[in-house]
C-alpha positions, 0 to 999 in steps of 0.5 A: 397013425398015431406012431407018426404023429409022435415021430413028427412031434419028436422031430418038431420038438427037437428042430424047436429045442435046436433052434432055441439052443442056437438062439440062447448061444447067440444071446450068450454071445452078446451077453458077454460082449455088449453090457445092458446096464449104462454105468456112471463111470466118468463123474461129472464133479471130479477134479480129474487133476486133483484125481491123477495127482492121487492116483500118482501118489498110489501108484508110486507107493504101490509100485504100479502104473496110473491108467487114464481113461478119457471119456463120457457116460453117454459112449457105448464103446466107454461102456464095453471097455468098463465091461471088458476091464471087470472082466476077471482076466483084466480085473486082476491086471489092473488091480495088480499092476494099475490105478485106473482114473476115468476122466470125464471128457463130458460133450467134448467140453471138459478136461480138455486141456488135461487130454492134451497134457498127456496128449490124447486127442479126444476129438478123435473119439473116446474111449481114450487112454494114456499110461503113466509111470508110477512117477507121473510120466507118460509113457503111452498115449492112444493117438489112432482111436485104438479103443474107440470102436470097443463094441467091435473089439473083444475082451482080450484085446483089453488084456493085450494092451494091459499086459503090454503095460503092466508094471514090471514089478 
């Protein structure tokens, strides 16, 4: 009897210890795509001219591209993309071939009319990116909400889209 009893044990034991395994996997899982902690990414007092001008200026010096980030520190998916772009692969990207300005877009009521100087319609959702040369010249703008469904999108999608832009230098 008490040899059963310790068979039984054993296989409770192990059916739990799976079980929790799978379960610390799936959390994992999530760790790694949706960020817990919300981010102040986008200031609500900067001059997002004065911010692109600057990031110009750099980007010409240092031979790289300016990345604009439209969005608001309400969105989640403006959230997972900052997750994504601390990623090591992505981090590496943007501080090699990028300067990244996040523009805050706040309710749909600010920097507007910046959004549509480089011609990203922000109406259709945020987060929204355009590229610009190290000159200041747009070279892309997200037109079909590429990044606006970042919660279902993984981190190499950010790598994709930063080694299609990166400068070639």
């Amino acid at each position: 009897m008490g040899r059963f009893m310790f068979k039984s044990f054993l296989r409770r034991f192990a059916v739990a210890a799976l079980f929790t395994g799978l379960l610390a996997g799936v959390t994992a899982q999530a760790q790694m795509t949706v960020p817990f902690v919300k981010k102040n990414i986008y200031s609500d007092t900067a001059n997002a001219r004065m911010d692109i001008s600057a990031a110009v200026k750099k980007a010409k010096a240092e031979r790289k591209r300016v990345i604009l980030d439209f969005g608001g520190n309400w969105c989640g998916d403006c959230q997972v993309l900052d997750y994504y772009m601390q990623d090591n692969v992505n981090a590496q990207l943007l501080a090699k071939h990028f300067v990244v300005v996040h523009v805050d877009i706040g309710r749909f009521d600010r920097n507007v009319d910046v959004a549509k100087q480089y011609k990203v319609p922000i109406e259709k959702g945020v987060p929204a990116l355009a590229v610009l040369d190290s000159n200041g010249a747009l070279l892309y703008s997200q037109a079909n909400k590429e990044f606006e469904n970042m919660r279902n999108m993984r981190s190499s999608d950010v790598t994709e889209f930063l080694n299609h832009w990166k400068s070639k230098s």
